[in-house]
FIVOTI-164477 format. One record per residue: chain; x, y, z of N, C-alpha, C in turn. Coordinates in nm, 4 decimals, decimal comma. Example, Ala and Ser with C-alpha at 12.3 -4.5 7.8 and 13.67 -1.06 7.14 Angstrom:
<pts>
guti	neast	nnorth	nup	caeast	canorth	caup	ceast	cnorth	cup
A	1,3190	-0,5690	0,7800	1,2300	-0,4500	0,7800	1,3200	-0,3300	0,7800
A	1,2850	-0,2250	0,7080	1,3670	-0,1060	0,7140	1,2900	0,0030	0,7870
</pts>
This chain:
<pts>
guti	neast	nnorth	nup	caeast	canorth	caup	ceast	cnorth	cup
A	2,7077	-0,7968	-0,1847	2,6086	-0,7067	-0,1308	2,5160	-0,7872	-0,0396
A	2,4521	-0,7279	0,0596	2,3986	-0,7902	0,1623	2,2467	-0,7531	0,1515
A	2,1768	-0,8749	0,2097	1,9748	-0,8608	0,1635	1,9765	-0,7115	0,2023
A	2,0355	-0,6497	0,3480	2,0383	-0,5222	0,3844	2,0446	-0,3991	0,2846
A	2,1729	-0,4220	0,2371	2,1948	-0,3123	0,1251	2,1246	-0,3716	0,0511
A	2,1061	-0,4299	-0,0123	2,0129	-0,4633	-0,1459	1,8444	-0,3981	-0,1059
A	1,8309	-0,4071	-0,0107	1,6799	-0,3414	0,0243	1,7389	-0,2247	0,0344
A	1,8082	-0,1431	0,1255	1,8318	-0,0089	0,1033	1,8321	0,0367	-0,0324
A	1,9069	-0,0006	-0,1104	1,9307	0,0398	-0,2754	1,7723	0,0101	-0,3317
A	1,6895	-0,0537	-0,3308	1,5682	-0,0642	-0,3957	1,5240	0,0573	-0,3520
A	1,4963	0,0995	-0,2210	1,4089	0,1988	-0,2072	1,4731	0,3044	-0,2318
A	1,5811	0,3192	-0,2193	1,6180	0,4602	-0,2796	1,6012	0,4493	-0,4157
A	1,5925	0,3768	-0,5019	1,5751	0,3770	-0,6349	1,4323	0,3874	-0,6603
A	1,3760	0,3465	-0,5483	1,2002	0,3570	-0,5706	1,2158	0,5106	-0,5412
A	1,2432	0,5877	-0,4847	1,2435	0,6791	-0,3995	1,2973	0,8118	-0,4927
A	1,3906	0,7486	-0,5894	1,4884	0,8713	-0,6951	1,4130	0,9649	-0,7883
A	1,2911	0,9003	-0,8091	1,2732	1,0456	-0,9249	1,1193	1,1092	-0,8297
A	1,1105	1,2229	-0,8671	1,0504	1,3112	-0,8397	0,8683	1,2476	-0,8554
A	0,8599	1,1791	-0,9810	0,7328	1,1622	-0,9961	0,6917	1,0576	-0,9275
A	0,7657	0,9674	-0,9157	0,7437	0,8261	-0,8021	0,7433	0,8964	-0,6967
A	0,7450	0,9687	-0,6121	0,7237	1,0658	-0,4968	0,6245	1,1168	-0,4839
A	0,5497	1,1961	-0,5705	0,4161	1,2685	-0,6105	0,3306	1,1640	-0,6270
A	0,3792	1,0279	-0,7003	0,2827	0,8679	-0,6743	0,2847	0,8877	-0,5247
A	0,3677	0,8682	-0,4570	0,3465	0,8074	-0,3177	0,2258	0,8868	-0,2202
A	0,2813	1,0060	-0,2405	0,1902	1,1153	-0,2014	0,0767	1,1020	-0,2486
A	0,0194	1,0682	-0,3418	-0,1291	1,0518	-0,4116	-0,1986	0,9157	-0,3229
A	-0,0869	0,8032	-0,3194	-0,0879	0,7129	-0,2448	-0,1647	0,7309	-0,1387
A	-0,0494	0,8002	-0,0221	-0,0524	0,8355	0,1021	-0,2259	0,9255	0,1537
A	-0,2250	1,0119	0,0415	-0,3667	1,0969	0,0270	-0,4988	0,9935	0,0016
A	-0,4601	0,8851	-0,0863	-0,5966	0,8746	-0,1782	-0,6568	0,6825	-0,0864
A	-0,4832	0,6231	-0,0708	-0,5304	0,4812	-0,0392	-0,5299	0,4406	-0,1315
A	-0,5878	0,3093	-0,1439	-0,5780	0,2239	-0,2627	-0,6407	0,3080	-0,3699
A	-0,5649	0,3179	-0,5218	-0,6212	0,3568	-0,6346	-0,5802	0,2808	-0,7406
A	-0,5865	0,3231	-0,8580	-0,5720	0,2804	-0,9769	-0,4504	0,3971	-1,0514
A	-0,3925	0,3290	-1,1651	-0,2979	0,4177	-1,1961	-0,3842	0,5446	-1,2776
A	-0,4624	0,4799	-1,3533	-0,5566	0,5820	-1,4517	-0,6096	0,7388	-1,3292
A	-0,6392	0,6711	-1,1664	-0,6792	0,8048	-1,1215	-0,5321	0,8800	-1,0572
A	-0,4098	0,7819	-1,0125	-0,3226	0,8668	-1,0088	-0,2757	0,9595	-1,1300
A	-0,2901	0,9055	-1,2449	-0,2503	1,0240	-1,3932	-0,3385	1,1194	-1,3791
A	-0,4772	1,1082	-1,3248	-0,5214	1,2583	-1,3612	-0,4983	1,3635	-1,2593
A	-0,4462	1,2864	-1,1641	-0,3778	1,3956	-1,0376	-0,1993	1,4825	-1,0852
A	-0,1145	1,4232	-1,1499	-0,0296	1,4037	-1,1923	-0,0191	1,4702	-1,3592
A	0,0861	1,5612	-1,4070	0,1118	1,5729	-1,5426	0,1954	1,4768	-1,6320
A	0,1809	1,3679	-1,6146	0,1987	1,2491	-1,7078	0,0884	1,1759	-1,7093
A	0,1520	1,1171	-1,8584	0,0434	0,9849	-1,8876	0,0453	0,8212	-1,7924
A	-0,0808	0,8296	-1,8358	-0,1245	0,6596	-1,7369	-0,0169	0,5839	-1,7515
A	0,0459	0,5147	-1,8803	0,1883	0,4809	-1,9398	0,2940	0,5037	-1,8199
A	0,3133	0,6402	-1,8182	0,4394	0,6526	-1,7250	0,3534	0,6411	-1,6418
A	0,3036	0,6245	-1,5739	0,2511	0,5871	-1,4065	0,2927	0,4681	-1,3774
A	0,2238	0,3771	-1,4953	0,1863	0,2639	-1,5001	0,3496	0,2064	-1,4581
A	0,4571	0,2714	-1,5558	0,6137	0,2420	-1,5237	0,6485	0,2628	-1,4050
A	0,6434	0,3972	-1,3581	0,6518	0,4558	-1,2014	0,6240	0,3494	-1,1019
A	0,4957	0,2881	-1,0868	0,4495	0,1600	-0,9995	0,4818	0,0521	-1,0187
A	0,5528	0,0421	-1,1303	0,6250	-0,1380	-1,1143	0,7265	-0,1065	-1,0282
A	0,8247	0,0275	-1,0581	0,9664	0,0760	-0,9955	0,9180	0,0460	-0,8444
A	0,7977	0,1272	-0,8295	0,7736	0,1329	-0,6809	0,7457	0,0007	-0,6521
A	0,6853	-0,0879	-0,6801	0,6263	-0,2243	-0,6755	0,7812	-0,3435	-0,6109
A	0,8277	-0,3212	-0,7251	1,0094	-0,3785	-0,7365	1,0433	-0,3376	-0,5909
A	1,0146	-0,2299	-0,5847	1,1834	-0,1733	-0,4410	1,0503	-0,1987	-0,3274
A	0,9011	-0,2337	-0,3296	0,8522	-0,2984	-0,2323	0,7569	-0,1555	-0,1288
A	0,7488	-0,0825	-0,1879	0,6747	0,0505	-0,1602	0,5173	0,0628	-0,1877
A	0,5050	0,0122	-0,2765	0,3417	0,0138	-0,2942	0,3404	-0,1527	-0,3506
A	0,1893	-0,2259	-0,2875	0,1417	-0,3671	-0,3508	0,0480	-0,3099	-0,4512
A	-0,0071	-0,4119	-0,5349	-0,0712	-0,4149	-0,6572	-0,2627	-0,5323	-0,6039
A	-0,3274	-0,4876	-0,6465	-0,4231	-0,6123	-0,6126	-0,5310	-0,6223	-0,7299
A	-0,5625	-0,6989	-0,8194	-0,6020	-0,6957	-0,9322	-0,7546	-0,7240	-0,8659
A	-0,8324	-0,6572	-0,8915	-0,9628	-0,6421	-0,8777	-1,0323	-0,6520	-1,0717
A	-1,1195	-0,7593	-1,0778	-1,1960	-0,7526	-1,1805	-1,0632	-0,7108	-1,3173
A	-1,1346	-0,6169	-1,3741	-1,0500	-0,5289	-1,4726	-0,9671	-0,4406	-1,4204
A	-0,9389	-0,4102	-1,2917	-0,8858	-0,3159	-1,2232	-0,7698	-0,3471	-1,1069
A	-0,6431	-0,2774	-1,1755	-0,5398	-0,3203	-1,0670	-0,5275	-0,1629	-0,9644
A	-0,5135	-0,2196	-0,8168	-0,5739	-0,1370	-0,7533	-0,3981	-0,1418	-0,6555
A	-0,3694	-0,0400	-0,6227	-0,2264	0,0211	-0,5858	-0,2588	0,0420	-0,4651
A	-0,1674	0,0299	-0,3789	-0,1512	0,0682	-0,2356	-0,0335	0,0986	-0,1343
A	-0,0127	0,1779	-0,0768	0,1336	0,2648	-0,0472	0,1570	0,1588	0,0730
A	0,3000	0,1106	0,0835	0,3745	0,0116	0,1676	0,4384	0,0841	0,2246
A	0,4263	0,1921	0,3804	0,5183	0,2709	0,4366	0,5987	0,1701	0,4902
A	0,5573	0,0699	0,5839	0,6670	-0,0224	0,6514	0,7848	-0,0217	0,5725
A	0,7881	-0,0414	0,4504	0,9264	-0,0608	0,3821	0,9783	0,0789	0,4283
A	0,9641	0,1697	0,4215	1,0632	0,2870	0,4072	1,1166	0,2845	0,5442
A	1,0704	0,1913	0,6345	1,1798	0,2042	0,7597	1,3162	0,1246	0,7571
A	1,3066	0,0482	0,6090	1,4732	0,0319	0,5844	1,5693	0,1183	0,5430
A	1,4851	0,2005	0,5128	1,6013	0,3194	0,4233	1,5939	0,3925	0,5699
A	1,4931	0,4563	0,6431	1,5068	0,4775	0,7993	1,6252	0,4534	0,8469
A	1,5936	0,3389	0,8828	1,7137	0,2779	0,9960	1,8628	0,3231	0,9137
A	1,8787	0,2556	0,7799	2,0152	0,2589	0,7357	2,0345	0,4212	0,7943
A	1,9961	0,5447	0,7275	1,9832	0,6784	0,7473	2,0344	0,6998	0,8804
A	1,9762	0,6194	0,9577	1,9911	0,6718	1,1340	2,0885	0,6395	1,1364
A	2,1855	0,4983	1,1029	2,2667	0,4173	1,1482	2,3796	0,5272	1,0542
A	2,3925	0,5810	0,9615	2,4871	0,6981	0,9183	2,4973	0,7753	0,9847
A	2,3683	0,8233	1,0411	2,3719	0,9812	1,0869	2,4853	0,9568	1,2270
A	2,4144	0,8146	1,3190	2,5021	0,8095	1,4109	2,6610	0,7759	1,3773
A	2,7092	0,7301	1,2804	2,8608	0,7204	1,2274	2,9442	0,8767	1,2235
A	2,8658	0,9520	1,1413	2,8753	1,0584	1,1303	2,9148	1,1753	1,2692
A	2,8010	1,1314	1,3456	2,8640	1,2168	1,4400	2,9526	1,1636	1,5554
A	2,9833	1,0568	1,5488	3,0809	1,0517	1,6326	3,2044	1,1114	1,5018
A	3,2189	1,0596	1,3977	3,3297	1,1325	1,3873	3,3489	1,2187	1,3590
A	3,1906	1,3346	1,3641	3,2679	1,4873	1,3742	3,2902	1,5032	1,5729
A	3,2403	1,4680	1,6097	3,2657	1,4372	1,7777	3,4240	1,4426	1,7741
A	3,4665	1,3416	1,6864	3,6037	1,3034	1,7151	3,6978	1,4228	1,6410
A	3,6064	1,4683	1,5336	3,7359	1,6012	1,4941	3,7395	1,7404	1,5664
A	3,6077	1,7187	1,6653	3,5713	1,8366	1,7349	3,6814	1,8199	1,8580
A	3,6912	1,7199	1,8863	3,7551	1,7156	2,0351	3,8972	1,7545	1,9513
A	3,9342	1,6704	1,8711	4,1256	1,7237	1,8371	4,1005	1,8450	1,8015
A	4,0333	1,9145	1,7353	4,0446	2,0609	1,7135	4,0532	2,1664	1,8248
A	3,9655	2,1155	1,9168	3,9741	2,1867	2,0281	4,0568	2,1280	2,1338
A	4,2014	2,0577	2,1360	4,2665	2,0611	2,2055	4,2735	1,8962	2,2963
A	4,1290	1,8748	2,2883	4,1028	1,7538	2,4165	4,1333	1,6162	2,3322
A	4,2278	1,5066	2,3433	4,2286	1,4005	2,2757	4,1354	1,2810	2,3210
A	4,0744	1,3108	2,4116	4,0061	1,1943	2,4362	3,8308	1,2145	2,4080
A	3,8407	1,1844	2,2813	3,6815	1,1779	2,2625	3,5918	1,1286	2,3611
A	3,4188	1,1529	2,3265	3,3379	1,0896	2,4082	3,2096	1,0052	2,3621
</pts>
């Protein structure tokens, strides 16, 4: 596996469940917080947050910055332009080869 895919696969794994999403979004809304004020936005406990943001932490989506008694969270969009790019770099695979089943279906063999 390549650093490439290996970063793609983190963020989609940061990216897979529903509540790490609703983190990001709280993120994206709030700026740096704490997990205790993302739980009261959120119907889980601080606990699962607290899990949620290492996941996100790991695949490189949100940093951590320990203030005093207080670890303070912050949303890392730059990363999600790896899962971006990979995405684009499919989408363009993709259509050339419906390009290419479009042209034999309709008669013309020389794709474009």
């Amino acid at each position: 596996m390549t650093d490439v895919q290996h970063d793609v696969q983190q963020v989609f794994a940061g990216l897979a469940d529903s509540t790490r999403l609703q983190i990001l979004d709280v993120l994206a809304m709030h700026g740096a917080t704490t997990a205790s004020t993302i739980a009261t936005e959120l119907p889980v406990t601080r606990q699962a947050i607290a899990k949620h943001l290492t996941i996100l932490e790991r695949a490189g989506l949100v940093s951590s910055n320990r203030a005093g008694r207080e670890v303070r969270y912050v949303l890392l969009p730059a990363r999600m332009e790896v899962a971006s790019q990979w995405l684009s770099r499919v989408a363009e695979d993709w259509a050339v080869r419906l390009g290419t089943i479009a042209h034999a279906t309709e008669g013309d063999p020389t794709p474009t």
